[in-house]
C-alpha positions in Angstrom: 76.2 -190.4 4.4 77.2 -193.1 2.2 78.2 -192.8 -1.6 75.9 -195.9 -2.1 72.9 -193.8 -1.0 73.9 -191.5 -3.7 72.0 -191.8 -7.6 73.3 -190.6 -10.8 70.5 -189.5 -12.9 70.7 -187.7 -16.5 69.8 -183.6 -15.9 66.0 -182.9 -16.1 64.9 -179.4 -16.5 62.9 -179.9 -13.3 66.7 -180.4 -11.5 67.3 -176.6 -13.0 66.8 -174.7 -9.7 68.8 -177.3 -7.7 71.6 -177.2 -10.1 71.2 -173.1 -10.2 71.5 -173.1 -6.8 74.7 -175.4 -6.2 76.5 -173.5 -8.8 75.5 -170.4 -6.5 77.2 -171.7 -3.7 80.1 -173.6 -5.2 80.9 -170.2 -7.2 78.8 -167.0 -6.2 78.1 -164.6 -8.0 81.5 -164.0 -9.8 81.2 -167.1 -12.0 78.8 -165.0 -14.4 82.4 -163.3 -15.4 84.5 -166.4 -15.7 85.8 -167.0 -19.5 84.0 -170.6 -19.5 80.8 -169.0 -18.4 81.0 -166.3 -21.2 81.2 -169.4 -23.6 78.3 -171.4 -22.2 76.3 -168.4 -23.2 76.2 -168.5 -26.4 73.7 -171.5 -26.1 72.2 -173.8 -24.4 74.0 -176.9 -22.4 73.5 -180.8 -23.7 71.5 -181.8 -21.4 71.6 -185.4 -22.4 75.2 -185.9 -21.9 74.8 -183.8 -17.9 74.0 -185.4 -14.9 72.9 -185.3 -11.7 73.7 -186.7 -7.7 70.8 -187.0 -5.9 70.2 -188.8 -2.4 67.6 -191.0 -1.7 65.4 -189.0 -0.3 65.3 -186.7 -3.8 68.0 -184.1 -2.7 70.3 -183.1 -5.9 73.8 -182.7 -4.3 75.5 -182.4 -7.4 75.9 -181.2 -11.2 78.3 -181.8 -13.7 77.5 -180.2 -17.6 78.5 -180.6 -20.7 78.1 -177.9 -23.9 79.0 -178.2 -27.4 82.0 -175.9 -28.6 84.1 -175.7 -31.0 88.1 -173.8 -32.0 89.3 -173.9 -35.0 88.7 -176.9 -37.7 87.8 -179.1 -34.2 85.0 -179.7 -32.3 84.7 -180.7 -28.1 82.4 -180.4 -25.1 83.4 -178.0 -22.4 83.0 -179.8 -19.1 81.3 -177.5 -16.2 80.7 -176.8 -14.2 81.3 -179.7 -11.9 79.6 -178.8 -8.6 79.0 -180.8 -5.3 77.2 -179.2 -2.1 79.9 -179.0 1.1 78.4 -181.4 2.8 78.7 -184.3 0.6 82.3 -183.1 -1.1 85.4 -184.9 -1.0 83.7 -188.4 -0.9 83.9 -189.4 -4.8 80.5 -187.9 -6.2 82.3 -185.2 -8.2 84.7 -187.4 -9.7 81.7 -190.2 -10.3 79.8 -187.2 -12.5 82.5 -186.4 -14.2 83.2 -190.4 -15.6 79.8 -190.7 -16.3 80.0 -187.2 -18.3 83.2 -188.4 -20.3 81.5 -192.0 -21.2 78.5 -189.6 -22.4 80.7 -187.6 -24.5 82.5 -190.9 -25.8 79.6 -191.8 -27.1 78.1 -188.8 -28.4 81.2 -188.4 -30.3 82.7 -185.2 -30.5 86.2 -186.7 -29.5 87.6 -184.6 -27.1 86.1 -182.6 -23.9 87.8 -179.4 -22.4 87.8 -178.0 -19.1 88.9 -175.4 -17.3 90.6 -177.0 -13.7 93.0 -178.3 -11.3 95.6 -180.4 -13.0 95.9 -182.4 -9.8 91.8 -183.1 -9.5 91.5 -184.3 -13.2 94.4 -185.6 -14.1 93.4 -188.9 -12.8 90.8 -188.6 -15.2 92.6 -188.3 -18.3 93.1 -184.7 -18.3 96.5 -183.1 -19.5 97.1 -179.7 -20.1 96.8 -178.1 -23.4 100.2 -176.0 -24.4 99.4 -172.9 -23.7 97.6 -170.3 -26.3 96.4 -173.4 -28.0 93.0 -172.6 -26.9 92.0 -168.9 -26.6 89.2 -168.3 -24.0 87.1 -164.9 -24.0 88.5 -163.7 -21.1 91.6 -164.2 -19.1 92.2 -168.1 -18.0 95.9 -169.5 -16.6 97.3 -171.3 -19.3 98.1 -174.2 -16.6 94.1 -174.4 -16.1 93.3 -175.3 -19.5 92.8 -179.2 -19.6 92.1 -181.3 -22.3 90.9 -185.1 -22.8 91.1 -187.0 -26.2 88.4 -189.2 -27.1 89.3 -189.6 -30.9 92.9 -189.5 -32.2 93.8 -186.2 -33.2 90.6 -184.6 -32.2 92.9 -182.2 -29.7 95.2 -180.8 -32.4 92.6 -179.4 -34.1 91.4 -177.4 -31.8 93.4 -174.0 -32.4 92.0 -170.5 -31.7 89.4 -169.0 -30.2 86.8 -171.3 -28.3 83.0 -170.6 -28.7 79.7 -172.4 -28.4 78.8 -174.6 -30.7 75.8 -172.4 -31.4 78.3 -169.3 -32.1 80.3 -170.7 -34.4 80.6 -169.3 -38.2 
């Protein structure tokens, strides 16, 4: 298997039970408790600004998603989750989502996208850590975890509190 014989597609509804199904296996059933997961309940994901992998024969082998939240006076996407099937892992498609997802939210303009993750995987992406308790999640998540990217200048700063979807917000 060859990246090249890999496509990037925006997310269709009719990719839904792919994507449902590689988020099973990347995260069984205990990512239903996560904190981010809580969030992305509260409404639904942008679809326009997620993507797909797919191979050439019409196989989607990976999902990246973004949703519309907001802490504080600020407003961001939440990235995630970023899933790739075993099989094609550690061979660049997760990474390729995740630029096309930033250069979606660039443009889309809410000026900064959060993510809950491994420092070492994102950073290389423009991801830093946010000081801790800047960012309160609805359930327990390691302060180290909680990664930010700045689109707009000052668009991190003023995200402070509690973090909810968009849709939740007062």
């Amino acid at each position: 298997m060859s990246t090249t014989d890999i496509v990037y597609l925006p997310e269709d509804p009719a990719h839904d039970p792919a994507i449902e199904e590689i988020n099973a296996e990347a995260f069984g059933p205990g990512r239903y408790t996560r904190a981010a997961y809580r969030i992305r309940e509260g409404g639904p994901h942008d679809a326009a600004l997620s993507f797909v992998a797919v191979t050439a024969a019409g196989e989607v082998v990976g999902s990246v998603r973004m949703t519309h939240v907001s802490a504080g006076a600020g407003s961001a996407l939440l990235l995630g989750p970023l899933a790739v099937r075993p099989q094609f892992k550690n061979v660049g498609i997760g990474r390729r989502l995740v630029k096309l997802a930033i250069e979606a939210a660039a443009a889309a303009g809410p000026g900064a996208v959060l993510l809950v993750g491994d420092a070492p995987y994102y950073g290389p992406l423009g991801f830093a850590r946010l000081p801790p308790g800047q960012i309160v999640m609805p359930g327990p998540v390691d302060p180290h975890r909680m990664l930010g990217l700045e689109l707009a200048e000052g668009a991190l700063a003023k995200l402070a509190g509690p973090l909810v979807h968009r849709d939740m917000a007062a």
